[in-house]
C-alpha positions as CSV (number, residue, x, y, z in Angstrom):
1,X,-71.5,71.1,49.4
2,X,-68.9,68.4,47.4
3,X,-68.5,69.7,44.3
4,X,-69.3,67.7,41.2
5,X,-65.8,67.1,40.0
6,X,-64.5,65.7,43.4
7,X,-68.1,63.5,43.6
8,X,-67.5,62.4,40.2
9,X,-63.7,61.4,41.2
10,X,-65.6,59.6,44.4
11,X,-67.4,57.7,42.4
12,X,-65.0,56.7,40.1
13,X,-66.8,58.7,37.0
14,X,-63.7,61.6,36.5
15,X,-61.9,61.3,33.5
16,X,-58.7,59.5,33.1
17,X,-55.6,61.3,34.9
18,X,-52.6,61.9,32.8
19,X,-50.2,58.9,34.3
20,X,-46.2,60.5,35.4
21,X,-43.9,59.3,32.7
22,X,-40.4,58.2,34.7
23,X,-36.8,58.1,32.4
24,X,-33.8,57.2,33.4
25,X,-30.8,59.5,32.9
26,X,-27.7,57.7,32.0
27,X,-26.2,58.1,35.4
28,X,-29.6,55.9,37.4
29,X,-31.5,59.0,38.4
30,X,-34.9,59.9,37.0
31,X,-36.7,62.4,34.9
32,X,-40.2,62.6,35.8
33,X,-42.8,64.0,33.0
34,X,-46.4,65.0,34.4
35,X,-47.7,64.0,30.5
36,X,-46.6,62.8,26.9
37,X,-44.3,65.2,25.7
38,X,-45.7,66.7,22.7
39,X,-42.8,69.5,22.2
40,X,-39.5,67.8,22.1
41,X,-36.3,69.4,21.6
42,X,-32.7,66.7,20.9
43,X,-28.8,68.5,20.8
44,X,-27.3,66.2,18.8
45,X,-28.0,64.7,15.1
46,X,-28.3,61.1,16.4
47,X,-30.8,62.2,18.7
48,X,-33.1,63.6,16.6
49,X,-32.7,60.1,14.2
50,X,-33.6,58.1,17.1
51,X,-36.5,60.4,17.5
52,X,-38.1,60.1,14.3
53,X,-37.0,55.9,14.2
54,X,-39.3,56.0,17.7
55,X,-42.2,57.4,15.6
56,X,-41.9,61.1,17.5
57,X,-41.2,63.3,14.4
58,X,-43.9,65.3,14.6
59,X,-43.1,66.3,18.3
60,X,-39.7,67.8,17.5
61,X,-39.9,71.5,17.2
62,X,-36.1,72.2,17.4
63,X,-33.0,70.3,16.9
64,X,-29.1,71.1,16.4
65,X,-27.1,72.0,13.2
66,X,-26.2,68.6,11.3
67,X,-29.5,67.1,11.7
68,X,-30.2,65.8,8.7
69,X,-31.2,62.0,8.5
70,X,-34.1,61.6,7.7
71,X,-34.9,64.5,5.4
72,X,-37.5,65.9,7.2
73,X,-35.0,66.7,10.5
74,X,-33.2,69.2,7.8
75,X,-36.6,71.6,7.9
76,X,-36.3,72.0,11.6
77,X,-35.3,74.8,13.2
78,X,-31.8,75.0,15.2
79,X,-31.2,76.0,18.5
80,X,-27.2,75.9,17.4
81,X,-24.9,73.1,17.6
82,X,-24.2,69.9,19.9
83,X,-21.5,72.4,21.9
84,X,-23.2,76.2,21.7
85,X,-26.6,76.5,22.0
86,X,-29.0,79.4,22.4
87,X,-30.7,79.1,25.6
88,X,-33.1,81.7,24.8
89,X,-34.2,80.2,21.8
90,X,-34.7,77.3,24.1
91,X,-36.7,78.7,26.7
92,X,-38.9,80.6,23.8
93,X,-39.9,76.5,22.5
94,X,-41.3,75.8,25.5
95,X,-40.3,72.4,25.1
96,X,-41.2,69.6,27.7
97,X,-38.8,67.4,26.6
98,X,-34.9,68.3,26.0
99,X,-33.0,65.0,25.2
100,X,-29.2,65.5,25.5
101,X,-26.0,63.8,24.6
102,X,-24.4,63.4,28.2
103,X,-20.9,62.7,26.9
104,X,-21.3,65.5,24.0
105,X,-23.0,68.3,25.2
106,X,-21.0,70.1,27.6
107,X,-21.8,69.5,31.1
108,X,-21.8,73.3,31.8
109,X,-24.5,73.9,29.0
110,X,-26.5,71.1,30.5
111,X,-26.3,72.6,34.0
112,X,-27.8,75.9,33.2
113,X,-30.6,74.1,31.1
114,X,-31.7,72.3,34.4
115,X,-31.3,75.7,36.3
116,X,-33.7,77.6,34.4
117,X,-36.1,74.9,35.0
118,X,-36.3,72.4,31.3
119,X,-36.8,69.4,31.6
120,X,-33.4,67.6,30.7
121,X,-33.2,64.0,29.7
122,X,-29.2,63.2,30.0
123,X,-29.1,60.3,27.7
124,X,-25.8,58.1,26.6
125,X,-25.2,55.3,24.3
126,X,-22.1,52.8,25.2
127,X,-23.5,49.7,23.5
128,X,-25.7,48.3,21.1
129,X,-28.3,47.1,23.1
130,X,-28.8,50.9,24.3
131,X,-29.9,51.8,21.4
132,X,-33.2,50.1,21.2
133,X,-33.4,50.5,24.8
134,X,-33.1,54.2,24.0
135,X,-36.1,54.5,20.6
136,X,-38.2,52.5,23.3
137,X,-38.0,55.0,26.3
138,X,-38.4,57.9,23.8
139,X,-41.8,55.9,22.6
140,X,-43.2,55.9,25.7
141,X,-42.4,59.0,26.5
142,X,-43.6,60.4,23.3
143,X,-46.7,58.1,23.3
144,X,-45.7,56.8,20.1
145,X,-44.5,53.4,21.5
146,X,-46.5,51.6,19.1
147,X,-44.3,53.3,16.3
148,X,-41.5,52.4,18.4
149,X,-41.9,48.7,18.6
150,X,-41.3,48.0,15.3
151,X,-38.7,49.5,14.3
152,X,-36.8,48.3,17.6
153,X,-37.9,44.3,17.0
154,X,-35.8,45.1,13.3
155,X,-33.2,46.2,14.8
156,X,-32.9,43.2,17.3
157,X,-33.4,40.9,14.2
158,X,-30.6,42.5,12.3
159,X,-28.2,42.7,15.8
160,X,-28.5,38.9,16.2
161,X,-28.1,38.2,12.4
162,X,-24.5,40.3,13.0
163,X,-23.7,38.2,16.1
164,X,-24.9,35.1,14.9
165,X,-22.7,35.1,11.8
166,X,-19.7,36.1,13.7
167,X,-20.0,34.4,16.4
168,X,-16.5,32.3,15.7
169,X,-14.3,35.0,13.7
170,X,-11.0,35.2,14.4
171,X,-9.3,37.8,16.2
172,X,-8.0,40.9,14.5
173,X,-6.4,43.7,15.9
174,X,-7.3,47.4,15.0
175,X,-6.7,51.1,15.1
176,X,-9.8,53.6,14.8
177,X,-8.6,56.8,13.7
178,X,-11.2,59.3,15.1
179,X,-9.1,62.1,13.8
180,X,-5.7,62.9,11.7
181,X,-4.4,66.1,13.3
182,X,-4.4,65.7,16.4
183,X,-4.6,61.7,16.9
184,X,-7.8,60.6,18.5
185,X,-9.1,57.1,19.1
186,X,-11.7,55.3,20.8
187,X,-11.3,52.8,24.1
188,X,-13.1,49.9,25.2
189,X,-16.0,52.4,26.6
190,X,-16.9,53.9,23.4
191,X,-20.2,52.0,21.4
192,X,-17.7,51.2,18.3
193,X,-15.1,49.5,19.9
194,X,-17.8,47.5,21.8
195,X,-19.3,46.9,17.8
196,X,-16.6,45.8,16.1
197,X,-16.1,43.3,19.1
198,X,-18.7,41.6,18.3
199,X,-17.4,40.4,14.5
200,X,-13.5,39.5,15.7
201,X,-12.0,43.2,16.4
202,X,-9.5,43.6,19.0
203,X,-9.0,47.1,19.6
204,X,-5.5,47.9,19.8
205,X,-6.2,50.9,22.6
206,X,-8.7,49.3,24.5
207,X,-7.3,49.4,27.9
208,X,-6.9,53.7,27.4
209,X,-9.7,55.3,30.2
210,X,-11.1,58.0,28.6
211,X,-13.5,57.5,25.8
212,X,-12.1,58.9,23.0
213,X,-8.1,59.4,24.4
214,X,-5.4,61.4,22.5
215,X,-3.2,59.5,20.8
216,X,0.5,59.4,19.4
217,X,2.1,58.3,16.1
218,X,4.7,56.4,18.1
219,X,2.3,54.6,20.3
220,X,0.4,53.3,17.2
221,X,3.6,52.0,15.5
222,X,4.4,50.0,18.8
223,X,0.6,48.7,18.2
224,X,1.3,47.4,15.1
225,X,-2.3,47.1,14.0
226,X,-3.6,44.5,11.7
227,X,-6.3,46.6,9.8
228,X,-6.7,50.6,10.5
229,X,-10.5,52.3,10.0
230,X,-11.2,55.9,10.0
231,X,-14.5,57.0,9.0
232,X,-15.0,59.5,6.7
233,X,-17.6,61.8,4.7
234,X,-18.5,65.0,3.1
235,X,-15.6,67.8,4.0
236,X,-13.9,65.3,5.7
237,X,-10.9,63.0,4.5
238,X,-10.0,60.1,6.8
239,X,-6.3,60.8,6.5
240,X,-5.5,56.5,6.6
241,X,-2.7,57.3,4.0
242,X,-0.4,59.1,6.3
243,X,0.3,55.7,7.6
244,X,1.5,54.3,4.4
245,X,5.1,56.2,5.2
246,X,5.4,53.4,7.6
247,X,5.7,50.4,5.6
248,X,6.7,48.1,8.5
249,X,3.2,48.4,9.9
250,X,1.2,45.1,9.5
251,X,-1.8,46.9,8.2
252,X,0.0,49.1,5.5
253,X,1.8,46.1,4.5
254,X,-1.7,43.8,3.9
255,X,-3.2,47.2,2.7
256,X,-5.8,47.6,5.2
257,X,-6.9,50.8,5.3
258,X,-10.3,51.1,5.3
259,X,-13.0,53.8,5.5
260,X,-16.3,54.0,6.7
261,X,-19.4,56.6,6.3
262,X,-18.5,59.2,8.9
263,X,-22.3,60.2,9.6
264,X,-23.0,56.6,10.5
265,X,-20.5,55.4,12.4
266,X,-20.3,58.7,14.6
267,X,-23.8,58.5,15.3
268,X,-25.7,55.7,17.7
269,X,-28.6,55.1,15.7
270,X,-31.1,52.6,13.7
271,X,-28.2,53.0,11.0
272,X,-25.2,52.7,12.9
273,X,-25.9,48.6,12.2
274,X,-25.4,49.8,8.3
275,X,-21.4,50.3,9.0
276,X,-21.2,47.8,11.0
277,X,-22.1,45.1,8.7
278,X,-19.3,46.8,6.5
279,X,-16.6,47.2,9.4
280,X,-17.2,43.4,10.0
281,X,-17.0,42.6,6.1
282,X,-13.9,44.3,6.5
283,X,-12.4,42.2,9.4
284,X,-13.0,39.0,7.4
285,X,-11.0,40.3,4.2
286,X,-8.3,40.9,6.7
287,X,-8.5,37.1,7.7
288,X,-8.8,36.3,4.1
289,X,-6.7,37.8,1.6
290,X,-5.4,41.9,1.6
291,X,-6.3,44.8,-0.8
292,X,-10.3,44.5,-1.1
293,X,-12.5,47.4,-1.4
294,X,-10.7,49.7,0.8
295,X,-13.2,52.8,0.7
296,X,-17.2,52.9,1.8
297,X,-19.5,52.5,-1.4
């Protein structure tokens, strides 16, 4: 005897069957979901922005310490921090969705997440256009996509406005200061340098191969910079003035050290377009005239 479920899938009558969600990792492979994911974990701060900009606040149950944009991120619990995290904390969320930061989580940490079986989405951000890209996937796999939409078609109108009114600027050479002590800097491969490209800034260590390379003090005075940025924020000092010992370099000689808000410039999200529209203000008074504004209002 057939039994009524299996008649009633026969017949065409059954019930609608959850359809497999497919994301891509950052490296081409995929992450398959049987279903929406309603319990979603992020390890890093930007990640759980991008959540909540893709409409999915209410399915994050966890997050990492520093999540705190939007307000509500700062009431949810932490599993530890984008390096450490408690893996049986984890395990106990029973999440079926983990979204990591492939080139900030540690690879080891990662590794053993996919070993005891979670379902790890290795995400990375290297230019702007991922970023939409990026709230859209989390939409549909969140089954908030029409939350998603939205707020990506904004951030496509504001990402042209940027490129249209730049379109012509004038080179000028820079120096990111990721960090005073020791030196760190961004390459070509990291999402700022391929920002500020976009509004006349020639990054002076483009060429370097890792993302964020070590730098020294002598290599920078050979670079002779035209303007310098280092971002900076609460408990942290962007440390541009060390440079002003140096009075040969092009950038302390215009005055053009400039600062930007740490939290977002270090994190690829809806608001990362904020400092950019000031990084690129900051470019044209280097073109212009020195000593504007030289700190982030």
């Amino acid at each position: 005897m057939i039994k009524a479920v299996t008649l009633l899938a026969l017949l065409g009558l059954a019930g609608p069957v959850a359809a497999q969600i497919q994301l891509q990792h950052h490296d081409g492979a995929t992450l398959v979901l049987p279903r929406e994911a309603q319990r979603v974990v992020t390890l890093a701060p930007n990640l759980a922005e991008l959540v909540f900009a893709a409409g999915g606040g209410q399915n994050l149950v966890a997050t990492v310490e520093y999540s705190d944009y939007p307000a509500a991120a700062m009431n949810l619990p932490r599993v530890g921090d984008a390096f450490r995290v408690d893996l049986e904390a984890l395990l106990a969320l029973q999440p079926d969705l983990v979204i990591i930061w492939a080139s900030g989580n540690p690879a080891a940490l990662v590794d053993r997440a996919e070993q005891l079986g979670l379902p790890v989405w290795r995400t990375e951000i290297r230019e702007l256009a991922d970023i939409p890209q990026l709230m859209l996937a989390m939409g549909r796999a969140m089954g908030t996509t029409k939350h998603a939409e939205p707020a990506v078609a904004k951030f496509h109108s504001r990402l042209s406005a940027i490129k249209a009114q730049y379109k012509n600027a004038e080179a000028v050479s820079y120096f990111y200061q990721v960090a005073e002590r020791p030196l760190y800097t961004v390459s070509a491969k990291h999402l700022i340098s391929h920002s500020l490209g976009l509004c006349g800034g020639v990054n002076v260590f483009a060429e370097l191969d890792s993302l964020a390379p070590s730098i020294s003090t002598e290599a920078i005075l050979d670079a002779d910079p035209e303007l310098m940025f280092a971002p900076e924020g609460e408990g942290m000092s962007g440390g541009l003035d060390q440079w002003r010992r140096w009075q040969g370099l092009k950038a302390v000689q215009q005055d053009h050290l400039y600062y930007l808000d740490a939290d977002r410039i270090s994190r690829a999200g809806p608001r990362f377009l904020d400092t950019l529209e000031q990084a690129c203000h900051y470019l044209s008074a280097a073109r212009l005239k020195p000593g504007l504004n030289k700190k982030a209002k």
